[in-house]
N, CA, C and O atoms as CSV, one atom per row, in Angstrom:
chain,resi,resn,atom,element,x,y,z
A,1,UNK,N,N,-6.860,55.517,-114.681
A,1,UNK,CA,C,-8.086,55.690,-113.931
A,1,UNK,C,C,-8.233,54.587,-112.896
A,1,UNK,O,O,-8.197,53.402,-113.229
A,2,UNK,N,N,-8.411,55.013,-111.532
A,2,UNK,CA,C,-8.466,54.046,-110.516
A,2,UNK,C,C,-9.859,53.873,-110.679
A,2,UNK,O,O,-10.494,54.927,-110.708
A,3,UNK,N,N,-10.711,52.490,-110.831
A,3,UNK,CA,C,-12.017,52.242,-110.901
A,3,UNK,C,C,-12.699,52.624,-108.961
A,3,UNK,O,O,-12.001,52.541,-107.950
A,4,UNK,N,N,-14.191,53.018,-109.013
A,4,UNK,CA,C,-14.688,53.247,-108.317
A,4,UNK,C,C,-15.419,51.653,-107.283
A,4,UNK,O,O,-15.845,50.584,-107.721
A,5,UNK,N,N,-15.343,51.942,-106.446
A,5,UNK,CA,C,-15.654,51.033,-105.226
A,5,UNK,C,C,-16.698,50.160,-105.696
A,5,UNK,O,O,-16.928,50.660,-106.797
A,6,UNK,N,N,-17.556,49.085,-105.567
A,6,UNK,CA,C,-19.059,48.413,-105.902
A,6,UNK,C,C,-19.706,49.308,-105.379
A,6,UNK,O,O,-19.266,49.838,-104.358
A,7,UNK,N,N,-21.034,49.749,-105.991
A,7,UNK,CA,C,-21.960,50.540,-105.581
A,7,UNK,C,C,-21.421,52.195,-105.635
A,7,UNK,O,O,-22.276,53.075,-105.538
A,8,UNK,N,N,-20.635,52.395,-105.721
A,8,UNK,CA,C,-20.153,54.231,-105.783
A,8,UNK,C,C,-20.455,54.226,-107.456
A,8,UNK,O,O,-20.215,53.466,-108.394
A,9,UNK,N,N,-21.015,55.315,-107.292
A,9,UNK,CA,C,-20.643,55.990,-109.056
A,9,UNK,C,C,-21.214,57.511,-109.023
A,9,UNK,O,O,-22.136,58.029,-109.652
A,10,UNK,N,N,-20.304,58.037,-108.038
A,10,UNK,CA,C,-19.919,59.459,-107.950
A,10,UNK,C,C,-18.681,59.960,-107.789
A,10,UNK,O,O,-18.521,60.146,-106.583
A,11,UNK,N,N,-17.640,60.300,-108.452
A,11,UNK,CA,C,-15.804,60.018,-108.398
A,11,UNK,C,C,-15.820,60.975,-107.316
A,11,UNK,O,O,-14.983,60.845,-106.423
A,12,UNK,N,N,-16.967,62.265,-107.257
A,12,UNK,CA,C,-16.734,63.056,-106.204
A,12,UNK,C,C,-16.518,63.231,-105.034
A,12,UNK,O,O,-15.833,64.066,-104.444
A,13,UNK,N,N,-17.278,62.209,-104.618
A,13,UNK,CA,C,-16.912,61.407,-102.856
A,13,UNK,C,C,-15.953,60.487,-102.928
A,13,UNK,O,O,-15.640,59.864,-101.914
A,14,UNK,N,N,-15.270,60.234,-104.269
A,14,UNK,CA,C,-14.017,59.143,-104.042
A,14,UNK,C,C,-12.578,59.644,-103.420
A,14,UNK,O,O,-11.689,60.299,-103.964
A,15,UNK,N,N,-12.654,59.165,-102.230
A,15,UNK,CA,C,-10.606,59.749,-101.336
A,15,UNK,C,C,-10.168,58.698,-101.560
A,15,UNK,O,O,-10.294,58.017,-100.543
A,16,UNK,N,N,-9.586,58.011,-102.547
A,16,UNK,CA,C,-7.971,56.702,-102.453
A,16,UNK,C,C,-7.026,57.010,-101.942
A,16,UNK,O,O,-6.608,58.164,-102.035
A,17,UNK,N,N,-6.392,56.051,-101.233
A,17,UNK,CA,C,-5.539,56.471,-100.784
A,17,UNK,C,C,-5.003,54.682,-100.905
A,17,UNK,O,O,-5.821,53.781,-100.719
A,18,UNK,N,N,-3.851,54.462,-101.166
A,18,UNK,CA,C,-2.857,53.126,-101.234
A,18,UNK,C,C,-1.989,52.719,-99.962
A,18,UNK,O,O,-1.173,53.455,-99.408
A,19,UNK,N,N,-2.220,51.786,-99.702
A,19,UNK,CA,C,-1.937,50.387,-98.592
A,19,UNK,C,C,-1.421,49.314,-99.514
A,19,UNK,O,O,-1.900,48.572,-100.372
A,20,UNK,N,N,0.095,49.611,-98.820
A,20,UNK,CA,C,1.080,48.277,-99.247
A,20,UNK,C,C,1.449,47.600,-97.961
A,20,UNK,O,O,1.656,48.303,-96.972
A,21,UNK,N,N,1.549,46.300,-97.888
A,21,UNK,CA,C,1.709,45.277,-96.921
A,21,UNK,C,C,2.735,44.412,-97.607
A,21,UNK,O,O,2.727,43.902,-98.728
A,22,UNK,N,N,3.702,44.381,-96.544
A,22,UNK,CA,C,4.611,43.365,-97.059
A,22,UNK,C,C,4.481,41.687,-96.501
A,22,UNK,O,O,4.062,41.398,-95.381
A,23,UNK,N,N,4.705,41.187,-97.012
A,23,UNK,CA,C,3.865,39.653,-96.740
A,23,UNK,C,C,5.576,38.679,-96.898
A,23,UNK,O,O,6.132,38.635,-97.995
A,24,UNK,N,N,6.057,38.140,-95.929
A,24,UNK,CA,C,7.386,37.636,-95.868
A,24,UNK,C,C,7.238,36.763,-94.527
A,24,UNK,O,O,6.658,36.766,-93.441
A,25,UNK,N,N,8.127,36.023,-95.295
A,25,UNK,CA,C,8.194,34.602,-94.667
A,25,UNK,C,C,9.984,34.179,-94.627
A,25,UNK,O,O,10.443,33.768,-95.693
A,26,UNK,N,N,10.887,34.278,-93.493
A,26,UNK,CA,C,12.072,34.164,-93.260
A,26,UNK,C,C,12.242,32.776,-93.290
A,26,UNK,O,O,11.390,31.949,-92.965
A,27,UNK,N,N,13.361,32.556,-93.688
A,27,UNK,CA,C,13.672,30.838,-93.637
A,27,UNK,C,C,13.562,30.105,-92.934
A,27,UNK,O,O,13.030,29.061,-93.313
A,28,UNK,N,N,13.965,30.212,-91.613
A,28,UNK,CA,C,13.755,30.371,-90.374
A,28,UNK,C,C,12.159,29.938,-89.995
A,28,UNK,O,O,11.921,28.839,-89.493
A,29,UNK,N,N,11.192,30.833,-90.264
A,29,UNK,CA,C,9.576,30.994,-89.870
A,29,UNK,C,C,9.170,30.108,-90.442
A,29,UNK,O,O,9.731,29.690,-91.454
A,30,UNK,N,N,7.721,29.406,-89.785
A,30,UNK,CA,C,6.665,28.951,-90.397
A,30,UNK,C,C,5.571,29.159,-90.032
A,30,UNK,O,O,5.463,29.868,-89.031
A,31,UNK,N,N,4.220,28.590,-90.738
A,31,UNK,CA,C,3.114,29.038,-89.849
A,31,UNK,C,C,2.825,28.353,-88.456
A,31,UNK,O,O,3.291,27.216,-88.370
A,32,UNK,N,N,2.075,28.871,-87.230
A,32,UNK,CA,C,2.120,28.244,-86.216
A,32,UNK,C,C,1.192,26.580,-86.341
A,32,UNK,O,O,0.417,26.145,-87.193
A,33,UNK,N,N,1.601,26.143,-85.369
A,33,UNK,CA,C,0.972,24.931,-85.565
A,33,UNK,C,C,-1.024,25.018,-85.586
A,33,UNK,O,O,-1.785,24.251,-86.177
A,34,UNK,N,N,-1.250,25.787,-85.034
A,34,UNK,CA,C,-2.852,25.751,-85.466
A,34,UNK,C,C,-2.837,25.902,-86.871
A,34,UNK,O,O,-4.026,25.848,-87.182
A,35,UNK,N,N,-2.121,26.070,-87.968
A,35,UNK,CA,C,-2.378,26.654,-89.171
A,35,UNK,C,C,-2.791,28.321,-89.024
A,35,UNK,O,O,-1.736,28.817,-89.421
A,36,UNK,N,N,-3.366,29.068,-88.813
A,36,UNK,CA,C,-3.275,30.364,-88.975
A,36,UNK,C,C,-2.300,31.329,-89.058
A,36,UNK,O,O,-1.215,31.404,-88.482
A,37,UNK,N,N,-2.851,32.084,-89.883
A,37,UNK,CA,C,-1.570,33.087,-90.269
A,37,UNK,C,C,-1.516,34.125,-89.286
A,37,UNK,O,O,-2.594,34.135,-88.691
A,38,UNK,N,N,-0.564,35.201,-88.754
A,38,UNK,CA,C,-1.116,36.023,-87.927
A,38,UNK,C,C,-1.241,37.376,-89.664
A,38,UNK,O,O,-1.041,37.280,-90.874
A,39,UNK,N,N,-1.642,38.365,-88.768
A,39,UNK,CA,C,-2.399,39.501,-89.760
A,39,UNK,C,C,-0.841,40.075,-90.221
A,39,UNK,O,O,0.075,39.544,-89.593
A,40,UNK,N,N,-0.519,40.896,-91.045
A,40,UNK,CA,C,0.698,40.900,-91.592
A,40,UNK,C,C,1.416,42.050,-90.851
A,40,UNK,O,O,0.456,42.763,-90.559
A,41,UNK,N,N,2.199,42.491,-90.506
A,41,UNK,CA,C,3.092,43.193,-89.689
A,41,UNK,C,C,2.959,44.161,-90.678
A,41,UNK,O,O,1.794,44.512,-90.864
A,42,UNK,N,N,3.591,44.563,-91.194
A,42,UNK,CA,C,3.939,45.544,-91.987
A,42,UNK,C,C,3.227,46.300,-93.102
A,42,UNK,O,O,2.937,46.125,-94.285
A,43,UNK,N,N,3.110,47.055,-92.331
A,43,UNK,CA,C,1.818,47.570,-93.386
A,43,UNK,C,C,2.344,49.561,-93.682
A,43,UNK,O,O,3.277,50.040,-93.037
A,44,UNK,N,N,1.659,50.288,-94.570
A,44,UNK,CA,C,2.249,51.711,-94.730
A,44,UNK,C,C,0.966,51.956,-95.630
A,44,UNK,O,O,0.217,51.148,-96.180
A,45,UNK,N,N,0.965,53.206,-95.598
A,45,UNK,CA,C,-0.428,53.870,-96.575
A,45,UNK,C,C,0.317,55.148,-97.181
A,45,UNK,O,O,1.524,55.320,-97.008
A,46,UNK,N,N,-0.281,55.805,-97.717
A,46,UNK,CA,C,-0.103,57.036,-98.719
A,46,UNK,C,C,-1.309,58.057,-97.920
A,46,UNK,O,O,-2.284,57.665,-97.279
A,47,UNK,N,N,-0.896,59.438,-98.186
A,47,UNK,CA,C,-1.993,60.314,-97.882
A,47,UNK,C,C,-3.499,60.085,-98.625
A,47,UNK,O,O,-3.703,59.708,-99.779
A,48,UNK,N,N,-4.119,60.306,-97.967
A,48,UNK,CA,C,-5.894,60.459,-98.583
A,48,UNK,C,C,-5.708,61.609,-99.876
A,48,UNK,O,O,-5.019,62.627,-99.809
A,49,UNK,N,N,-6.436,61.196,-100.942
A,49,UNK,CA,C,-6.380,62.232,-101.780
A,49,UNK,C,C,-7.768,61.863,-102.494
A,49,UNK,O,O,-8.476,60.952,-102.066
A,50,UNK,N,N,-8.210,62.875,-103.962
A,50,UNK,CA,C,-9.556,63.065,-104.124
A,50,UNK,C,C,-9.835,62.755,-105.413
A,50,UNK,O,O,-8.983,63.092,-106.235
A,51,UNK,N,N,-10.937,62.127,-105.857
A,51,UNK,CA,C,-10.428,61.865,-107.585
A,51,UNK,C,C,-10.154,60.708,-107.788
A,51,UNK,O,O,-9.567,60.232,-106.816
A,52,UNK,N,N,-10.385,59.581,-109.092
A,52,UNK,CA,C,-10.120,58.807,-109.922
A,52,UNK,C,C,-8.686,58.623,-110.784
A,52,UNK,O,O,-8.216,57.769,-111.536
A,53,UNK,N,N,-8.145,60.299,-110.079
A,53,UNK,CA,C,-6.633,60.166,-111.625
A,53,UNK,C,C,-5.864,61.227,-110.009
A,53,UNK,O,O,-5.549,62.415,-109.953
A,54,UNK,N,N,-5.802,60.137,-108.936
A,54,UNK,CA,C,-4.186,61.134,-107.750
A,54,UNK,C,C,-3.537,61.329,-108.142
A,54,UNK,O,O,-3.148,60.899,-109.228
A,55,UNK,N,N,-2.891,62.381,-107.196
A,55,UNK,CA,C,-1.228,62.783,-108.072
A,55,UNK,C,C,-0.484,62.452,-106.556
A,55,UNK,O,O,-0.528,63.408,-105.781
A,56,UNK,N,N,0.294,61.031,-105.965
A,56,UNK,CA,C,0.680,61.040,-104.692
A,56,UNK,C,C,1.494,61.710,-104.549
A,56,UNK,O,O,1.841,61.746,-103.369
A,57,UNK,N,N,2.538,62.883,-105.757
A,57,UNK,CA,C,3.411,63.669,-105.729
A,57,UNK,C,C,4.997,63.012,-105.125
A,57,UNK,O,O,5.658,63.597,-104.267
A,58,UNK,N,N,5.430,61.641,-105.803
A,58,UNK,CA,C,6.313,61.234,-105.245
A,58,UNK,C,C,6.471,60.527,-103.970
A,58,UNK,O,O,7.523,59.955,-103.684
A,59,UNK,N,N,5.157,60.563,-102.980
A,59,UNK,CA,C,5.174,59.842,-101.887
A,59,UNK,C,C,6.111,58.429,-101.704
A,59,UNK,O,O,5.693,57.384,-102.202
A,60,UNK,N,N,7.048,58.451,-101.165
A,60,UNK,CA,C,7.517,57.050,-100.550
A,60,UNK,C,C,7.028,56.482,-99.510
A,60,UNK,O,O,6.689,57.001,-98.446
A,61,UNK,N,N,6.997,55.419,-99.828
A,61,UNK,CA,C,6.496,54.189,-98.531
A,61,UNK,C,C,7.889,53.312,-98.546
A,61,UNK,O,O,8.357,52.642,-99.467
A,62,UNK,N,N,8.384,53.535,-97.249
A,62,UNK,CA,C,9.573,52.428,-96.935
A,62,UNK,C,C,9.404,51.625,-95.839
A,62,UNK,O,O,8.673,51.841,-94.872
A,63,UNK,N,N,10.321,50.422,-96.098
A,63,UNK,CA,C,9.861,49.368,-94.859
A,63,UNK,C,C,11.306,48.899,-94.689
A,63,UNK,O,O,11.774,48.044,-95.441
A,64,UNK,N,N,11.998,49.446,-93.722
A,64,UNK,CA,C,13.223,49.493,-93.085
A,64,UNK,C,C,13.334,48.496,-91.887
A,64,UNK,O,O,12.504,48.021,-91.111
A,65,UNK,N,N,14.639,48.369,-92.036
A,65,UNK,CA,C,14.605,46.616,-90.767
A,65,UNK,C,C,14.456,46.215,-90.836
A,65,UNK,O,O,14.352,45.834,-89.670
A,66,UNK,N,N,14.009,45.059,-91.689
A,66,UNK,CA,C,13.336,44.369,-91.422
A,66,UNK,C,C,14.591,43.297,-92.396
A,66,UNK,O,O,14.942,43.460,-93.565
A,67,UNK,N,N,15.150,41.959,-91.174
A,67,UNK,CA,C,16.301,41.220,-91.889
A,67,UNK,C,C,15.587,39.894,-92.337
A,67,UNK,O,O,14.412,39.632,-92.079
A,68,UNK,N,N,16.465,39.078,-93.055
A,68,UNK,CA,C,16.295,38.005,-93.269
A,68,UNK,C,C,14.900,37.721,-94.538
A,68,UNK,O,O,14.039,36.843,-94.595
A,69,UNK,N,N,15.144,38.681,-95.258
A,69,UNK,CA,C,13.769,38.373,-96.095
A,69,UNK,C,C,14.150,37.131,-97.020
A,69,UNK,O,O,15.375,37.057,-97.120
A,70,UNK,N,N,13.562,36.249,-97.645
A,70,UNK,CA,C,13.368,35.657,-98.794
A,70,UNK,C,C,13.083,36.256,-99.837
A,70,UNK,O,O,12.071,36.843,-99.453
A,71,UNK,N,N,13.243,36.606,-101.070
A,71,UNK,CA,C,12.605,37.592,-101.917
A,71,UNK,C,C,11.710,36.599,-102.468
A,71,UNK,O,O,10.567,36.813,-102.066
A,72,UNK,N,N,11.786,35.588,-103.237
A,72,UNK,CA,C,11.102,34.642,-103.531
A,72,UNK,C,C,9.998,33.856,-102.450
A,72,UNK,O,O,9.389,32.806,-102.654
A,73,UNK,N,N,9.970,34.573,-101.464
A,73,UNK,CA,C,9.294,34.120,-100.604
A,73,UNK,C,C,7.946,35.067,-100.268
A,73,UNK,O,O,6.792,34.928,-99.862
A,74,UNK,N,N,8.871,36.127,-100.712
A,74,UNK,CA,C,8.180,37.179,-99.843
A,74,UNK,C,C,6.991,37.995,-101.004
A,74,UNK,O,O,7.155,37.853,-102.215
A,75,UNK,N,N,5.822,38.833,-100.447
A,75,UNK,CA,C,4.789,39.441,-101.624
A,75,UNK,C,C,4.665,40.741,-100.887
A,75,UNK,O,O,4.808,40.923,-99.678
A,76,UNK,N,N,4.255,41.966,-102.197
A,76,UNK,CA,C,4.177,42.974,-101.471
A,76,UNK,C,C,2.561,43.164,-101.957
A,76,UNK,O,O,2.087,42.405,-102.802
A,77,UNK,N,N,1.893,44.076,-101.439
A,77,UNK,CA,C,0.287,43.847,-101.875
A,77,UNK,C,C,-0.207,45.289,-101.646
A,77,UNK,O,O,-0.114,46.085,-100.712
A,78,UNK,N,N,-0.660,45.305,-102.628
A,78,UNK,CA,C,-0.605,47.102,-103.404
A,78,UNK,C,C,-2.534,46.930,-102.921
A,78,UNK,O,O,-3.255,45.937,-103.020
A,79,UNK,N,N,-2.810,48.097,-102.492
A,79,UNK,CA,C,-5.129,47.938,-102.311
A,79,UNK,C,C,-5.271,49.372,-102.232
A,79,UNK,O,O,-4.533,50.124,-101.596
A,80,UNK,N,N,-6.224,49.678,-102.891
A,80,UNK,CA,C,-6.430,50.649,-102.803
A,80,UNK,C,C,-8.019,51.119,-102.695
A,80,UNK,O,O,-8.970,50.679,-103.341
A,81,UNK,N,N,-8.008,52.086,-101.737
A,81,UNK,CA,C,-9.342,51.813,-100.866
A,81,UNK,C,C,-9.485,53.351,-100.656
A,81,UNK,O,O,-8.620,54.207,-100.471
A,82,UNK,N,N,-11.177,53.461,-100.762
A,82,UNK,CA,C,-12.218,54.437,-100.478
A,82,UNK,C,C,-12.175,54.818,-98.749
A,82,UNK,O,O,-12.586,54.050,-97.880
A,83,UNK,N,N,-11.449,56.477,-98.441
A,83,UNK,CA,C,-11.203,56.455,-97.064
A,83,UNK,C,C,-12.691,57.258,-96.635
A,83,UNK,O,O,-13.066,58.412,-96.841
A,84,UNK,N,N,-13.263,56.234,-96.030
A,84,UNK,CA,C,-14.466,56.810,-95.767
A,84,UNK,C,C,-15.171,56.360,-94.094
A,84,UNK,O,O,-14.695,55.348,-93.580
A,85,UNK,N,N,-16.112,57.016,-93.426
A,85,UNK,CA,C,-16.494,56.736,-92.119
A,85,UNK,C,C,-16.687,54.945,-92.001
A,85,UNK,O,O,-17.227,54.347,-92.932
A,86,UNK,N,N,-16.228,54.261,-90.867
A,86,UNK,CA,C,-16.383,53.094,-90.789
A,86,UNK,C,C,-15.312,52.193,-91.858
A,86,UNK,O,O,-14.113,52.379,-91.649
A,87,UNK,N,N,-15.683,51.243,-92.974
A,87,UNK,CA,C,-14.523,50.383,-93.534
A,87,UNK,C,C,-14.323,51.312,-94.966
A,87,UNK,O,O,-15.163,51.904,-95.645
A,88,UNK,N,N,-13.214,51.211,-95.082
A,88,UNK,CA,C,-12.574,51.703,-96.151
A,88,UNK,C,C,-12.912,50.465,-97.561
A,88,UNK,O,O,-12.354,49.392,-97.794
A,89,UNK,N,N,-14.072,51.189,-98.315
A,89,UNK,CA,C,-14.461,50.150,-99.482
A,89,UNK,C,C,-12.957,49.957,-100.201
A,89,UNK,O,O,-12.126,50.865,-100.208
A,90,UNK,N,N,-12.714,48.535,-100.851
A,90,UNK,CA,C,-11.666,48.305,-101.843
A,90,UNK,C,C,-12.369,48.432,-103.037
A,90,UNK,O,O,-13.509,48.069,-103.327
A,91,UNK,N,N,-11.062,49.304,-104.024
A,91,UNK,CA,C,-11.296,49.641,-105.284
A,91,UNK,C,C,-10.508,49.063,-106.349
A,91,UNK,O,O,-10.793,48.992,-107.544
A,92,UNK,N,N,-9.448,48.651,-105.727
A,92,UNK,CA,C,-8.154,48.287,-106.630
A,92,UNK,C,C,-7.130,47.117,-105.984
A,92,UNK,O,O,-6.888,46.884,-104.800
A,93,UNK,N,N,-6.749,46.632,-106.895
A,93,UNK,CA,C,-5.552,45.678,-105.675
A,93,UNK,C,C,-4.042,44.990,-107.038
A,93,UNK,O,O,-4.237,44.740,-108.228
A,94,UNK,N,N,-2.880,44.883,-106.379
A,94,UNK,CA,C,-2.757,43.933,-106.823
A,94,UNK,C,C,-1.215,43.499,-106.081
A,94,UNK,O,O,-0.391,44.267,-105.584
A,95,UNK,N,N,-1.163,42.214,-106.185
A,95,UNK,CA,C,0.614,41.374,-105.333
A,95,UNK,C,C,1.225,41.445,-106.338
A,95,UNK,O,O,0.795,41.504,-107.490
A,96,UNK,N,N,2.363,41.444,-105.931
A,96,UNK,CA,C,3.723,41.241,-106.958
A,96,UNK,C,C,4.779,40.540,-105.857
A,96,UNK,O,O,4.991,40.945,-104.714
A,97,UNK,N,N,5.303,39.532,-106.430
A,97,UNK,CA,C,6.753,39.011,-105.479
A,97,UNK,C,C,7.370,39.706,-105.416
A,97,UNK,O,O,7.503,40.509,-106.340
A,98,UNK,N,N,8.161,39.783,-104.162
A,98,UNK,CA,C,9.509,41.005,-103.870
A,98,UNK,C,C,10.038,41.000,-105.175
A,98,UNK,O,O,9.801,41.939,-105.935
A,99,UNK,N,N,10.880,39.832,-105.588
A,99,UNK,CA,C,11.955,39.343,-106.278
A,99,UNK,C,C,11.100,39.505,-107.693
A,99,UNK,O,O,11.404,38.688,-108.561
A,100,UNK,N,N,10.329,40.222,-107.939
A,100,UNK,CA,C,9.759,41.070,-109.332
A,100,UNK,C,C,9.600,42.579,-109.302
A,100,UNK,O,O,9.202,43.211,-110.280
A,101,UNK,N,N,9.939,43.153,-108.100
A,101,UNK,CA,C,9.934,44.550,-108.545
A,101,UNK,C,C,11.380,45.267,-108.273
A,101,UNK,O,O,12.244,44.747,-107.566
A,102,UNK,N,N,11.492,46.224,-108.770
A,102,UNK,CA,C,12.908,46.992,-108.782
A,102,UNK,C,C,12.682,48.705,-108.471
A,102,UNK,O,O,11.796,49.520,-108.728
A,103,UNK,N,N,13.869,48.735,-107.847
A,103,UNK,CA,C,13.494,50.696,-107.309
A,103,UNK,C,C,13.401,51.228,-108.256
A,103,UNK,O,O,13.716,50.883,-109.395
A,104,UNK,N,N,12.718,52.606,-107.676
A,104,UNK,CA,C,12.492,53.956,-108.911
A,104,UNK,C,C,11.063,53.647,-109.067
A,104,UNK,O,O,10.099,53.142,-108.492
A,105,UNK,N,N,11.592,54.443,-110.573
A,105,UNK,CA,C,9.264,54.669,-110.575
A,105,UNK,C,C,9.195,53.194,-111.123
A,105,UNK,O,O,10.073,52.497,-111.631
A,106,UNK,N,N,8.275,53.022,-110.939
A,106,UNK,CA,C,7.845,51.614,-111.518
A,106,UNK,C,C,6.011,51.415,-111.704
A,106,UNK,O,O,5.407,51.982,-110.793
A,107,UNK,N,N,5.096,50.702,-112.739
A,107,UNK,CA,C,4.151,50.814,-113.254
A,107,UNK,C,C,3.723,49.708,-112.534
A,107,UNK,O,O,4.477,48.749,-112.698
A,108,UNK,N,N,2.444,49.417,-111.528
A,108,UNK,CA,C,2.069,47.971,-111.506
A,108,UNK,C,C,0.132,48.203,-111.895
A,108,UNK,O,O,-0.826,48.955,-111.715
A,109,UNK,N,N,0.519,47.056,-112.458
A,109,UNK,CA,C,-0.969,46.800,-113.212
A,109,UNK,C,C,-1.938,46.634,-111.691
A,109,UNK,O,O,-1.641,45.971,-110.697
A,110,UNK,N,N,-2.784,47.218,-111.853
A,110,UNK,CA,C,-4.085,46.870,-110.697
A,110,UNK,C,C,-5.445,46.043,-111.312
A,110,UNK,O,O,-5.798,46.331,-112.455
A,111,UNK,N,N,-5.905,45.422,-110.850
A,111,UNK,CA,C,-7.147,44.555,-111.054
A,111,UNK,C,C,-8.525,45.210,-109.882
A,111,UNK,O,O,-8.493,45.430,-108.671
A,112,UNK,N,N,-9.269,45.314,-110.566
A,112,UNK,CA,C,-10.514,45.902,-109.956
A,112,UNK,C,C,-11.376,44.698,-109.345
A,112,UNK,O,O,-11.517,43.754,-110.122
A,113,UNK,N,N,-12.077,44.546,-107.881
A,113,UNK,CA,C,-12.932,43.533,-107.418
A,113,UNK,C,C,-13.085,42.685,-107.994
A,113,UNK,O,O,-13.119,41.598,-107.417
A,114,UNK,N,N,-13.216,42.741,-109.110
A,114,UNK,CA,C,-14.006,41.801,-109.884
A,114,UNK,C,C,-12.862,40.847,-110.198
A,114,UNK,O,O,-13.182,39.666,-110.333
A,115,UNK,N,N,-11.253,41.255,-110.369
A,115,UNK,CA,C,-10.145,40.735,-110.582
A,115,UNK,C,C,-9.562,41.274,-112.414
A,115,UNK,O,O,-8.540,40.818,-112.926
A,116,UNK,N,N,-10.305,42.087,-112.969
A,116,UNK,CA,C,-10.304,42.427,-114.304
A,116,UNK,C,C,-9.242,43.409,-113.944
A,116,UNK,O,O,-9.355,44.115,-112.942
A,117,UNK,N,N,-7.917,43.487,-114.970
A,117,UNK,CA,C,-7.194,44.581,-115.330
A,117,UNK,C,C,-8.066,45.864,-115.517
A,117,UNK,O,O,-9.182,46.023,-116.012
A,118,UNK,N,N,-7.054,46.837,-114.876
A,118,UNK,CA,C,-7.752,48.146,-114.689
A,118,UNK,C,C,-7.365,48.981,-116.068
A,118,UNK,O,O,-6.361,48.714,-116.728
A,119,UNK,N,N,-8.518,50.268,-116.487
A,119,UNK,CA,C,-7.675,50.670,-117.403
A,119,UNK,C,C,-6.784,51.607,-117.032
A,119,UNK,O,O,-5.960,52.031,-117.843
């Protein structure tokens, strides 16, 4: 069950839809000298769908080209958000280091706003 947005508690108006961002830092790179980060390049979503329990039906999200990663460097960042007029409320989230996940299906735990494991 993907938990519902702060303030929603109607699953019926809930569309999730998942935004992964890859967050990498090449050996090479650092941050610029002002300190700021720029916003993350790489970003991919999943179709809008309806409901507390989606079925993304196998959807892949790939992020091709992209050389020189660090795996230990690098985070991928799973959010999952209410697609609705204006900002898309967050419902779900969670990072994992490259160099912790592996292809195929794979299970990642999500934490709700609050930061509490989801059930």
């Amino acid at each position: 069950n993907i938990p519902l947005p702060p303030g929603d508690d109607d699953a019926k108006g809930f569309k999730p839809y998942v935004k992964v961002e890859l967050h990498i830092e090449g050996p090479e790179e650092h941050i610029a000298d002002d300190g700021q980060e720029r916003e993350g390049e790489y970003k991919e979503r999943t179709q809008t769908l309806r409901g507390r329990d989606p079925d993304f039906g196998g959807e892949a999200l790939k992020f091709t080209g992209i050389t020189g990663v660090v795996e230990e460097l690098a985070f991928v960042r799973f959010t999952v958000r209410d697609d609705e007029f204006g900002r898309d409320d967050l419902s779900a989230w969670a990072c994992v280091r490259l160099n912790r996940l592996r292809g195929g299906y794979r299970f990642v735990h999500l934490s709700d706003c609050e930061g509490h494991l989801t059930e």
